[in-house]
C-alpha positions in Angstrom: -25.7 -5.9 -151.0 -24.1 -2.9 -152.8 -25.2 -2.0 -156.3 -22.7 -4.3 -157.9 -24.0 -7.4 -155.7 -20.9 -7.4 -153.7 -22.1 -7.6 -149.7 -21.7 -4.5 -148.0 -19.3 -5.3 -145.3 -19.8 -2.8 -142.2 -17.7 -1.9 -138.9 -19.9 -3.8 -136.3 -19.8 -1.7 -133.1 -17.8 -3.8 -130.7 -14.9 -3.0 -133.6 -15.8 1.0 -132.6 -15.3 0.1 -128.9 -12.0 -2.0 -129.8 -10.5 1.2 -131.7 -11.7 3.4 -129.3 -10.5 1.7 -126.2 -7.2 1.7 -128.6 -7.7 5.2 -129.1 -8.0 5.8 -125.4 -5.3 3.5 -124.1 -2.7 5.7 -126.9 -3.7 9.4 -125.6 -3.7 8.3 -122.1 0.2 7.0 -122.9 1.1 10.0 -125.4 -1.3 12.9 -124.3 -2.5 12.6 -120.9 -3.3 16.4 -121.0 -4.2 15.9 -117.1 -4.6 13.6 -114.5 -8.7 13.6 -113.7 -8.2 10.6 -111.1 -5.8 10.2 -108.3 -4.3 7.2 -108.9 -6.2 5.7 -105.9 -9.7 6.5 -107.6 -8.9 4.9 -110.7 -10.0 0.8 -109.8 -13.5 3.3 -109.7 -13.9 2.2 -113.0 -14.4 -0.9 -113.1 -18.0 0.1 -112.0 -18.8 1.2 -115.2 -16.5 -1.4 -117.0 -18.8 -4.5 -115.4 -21.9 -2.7 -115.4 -21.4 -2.2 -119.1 -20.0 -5.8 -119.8 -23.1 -7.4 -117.7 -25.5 -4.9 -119.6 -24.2 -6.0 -123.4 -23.9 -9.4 -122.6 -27.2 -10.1 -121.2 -28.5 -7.8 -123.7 -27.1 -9.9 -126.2 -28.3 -12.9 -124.5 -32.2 -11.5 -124.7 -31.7 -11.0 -128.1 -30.5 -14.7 -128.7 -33.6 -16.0 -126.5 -36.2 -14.4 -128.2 -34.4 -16.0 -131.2 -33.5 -12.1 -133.2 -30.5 -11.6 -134.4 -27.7 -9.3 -132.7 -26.4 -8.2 -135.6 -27.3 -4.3 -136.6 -29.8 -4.2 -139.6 -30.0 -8.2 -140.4 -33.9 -8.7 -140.4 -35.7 -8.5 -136.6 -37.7 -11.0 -135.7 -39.2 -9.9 -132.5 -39.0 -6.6 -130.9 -37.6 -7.2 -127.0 -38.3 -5.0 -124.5 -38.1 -6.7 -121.5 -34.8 -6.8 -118.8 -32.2 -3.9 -120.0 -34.8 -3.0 -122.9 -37.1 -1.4 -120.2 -35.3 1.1 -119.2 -33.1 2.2 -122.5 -33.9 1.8 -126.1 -29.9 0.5 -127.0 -28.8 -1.3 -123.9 -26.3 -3.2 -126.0 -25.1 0.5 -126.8 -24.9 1.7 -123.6 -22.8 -1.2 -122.5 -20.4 0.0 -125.1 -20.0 3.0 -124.1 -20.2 2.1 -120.4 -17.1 0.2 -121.0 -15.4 2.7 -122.8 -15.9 4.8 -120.0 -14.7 2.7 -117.1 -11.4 2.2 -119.3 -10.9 5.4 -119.8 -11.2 6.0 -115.8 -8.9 3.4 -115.0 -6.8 5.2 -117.4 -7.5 8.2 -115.3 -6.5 11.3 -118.0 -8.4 13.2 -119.7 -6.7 12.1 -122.7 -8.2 9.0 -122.3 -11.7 10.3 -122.4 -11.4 12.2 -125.9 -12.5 9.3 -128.0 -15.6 9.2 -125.7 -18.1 11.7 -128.1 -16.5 10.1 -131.0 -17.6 6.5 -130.4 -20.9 8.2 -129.1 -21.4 9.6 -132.2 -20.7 6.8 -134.6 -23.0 4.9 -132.1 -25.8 7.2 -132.7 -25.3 8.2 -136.7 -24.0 4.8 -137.9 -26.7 2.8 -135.9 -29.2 4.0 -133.7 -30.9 6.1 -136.2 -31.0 3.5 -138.7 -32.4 1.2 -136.5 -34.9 2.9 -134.9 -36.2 3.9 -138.7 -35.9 0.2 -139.4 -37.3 -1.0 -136.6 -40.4 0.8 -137.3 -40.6 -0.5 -140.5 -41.2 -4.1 -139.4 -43.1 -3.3 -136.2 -44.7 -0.2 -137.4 -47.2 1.0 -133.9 -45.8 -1.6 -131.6 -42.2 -0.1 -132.2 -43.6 3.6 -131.7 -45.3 2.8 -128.8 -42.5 1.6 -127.1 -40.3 4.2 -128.8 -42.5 6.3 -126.9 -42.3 4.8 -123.6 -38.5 4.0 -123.3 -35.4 6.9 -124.0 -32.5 5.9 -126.5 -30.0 6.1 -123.7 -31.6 6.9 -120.3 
């Protein structure tokens, strides 16, 4: 809620990816700079694109089956760190920006990467650090220890 009680309404990040894959799909078209793929290496990838779909879906899916919500910042009810938690702090995160990613080789130009460390960074200012500070607020040691034990990305 905002001062004036109005709800504070707030880009969820699989809006970021959708502008950024915009983003992408426009520079590829009007500013390709350079080709970084032959054409032949593009369908590479879809590595990335599934391996990030599969990642934030059952990511998601964790979260639902532990009964937490998905949404950034609405009150955690459990912290999960099992399956894609285990190896990286923001699964769901890295999912995103695996995606991203595997669009952007399909694509194949570097145009198509520039949005990359943009929608990178609003991942990391505009969520991660708020909730790794939030987190810790509601699981105080239990959240630090596994802060402490898993990286933020890899």
């Amino acid at each position: 809620m905002t001062a004036t009680g109005k709800p504070t309404r707030r880009v969820l990040p699989p809006i970021w990816l959708l502008l950024s894959l915009l983003a992408s799909y426009a520079l590829n078209r009007w500013l390709p700079l350079v080709d970084l793929l032959p054409s032949r290496w593009n369908l590479s990838g879809l590595v990335p694109l599934v391996l990030g779909s599969t990642m934030s879906i059952m990511s998601a899916g964790a979260f639902r089956r532990a009964g937490t919500p998905v949404v950034p910042f609405e009150h955690s009810t459990t912290l999960v760190t099992g399956g894609w938690f285990r190896v990286t702090r923001n699964p769901m995160y890295l999912g995103l920006m695996l995606i991203a990613t595997g669009v952007a080789m399909l694509e194949g130009s570097l145009g198509a990467l520039l949005p990359l460390p943009a929608l990178a960074a609003i991942l990391h200012f505009r969520f991660i650090r708020g909730e790794e500070q939030f987190l810790e607020g509601i699981f105080g040691e239990e959240y630090r220890r596994y802060r402490d034990r898993v990286r933020r990305w890899l």
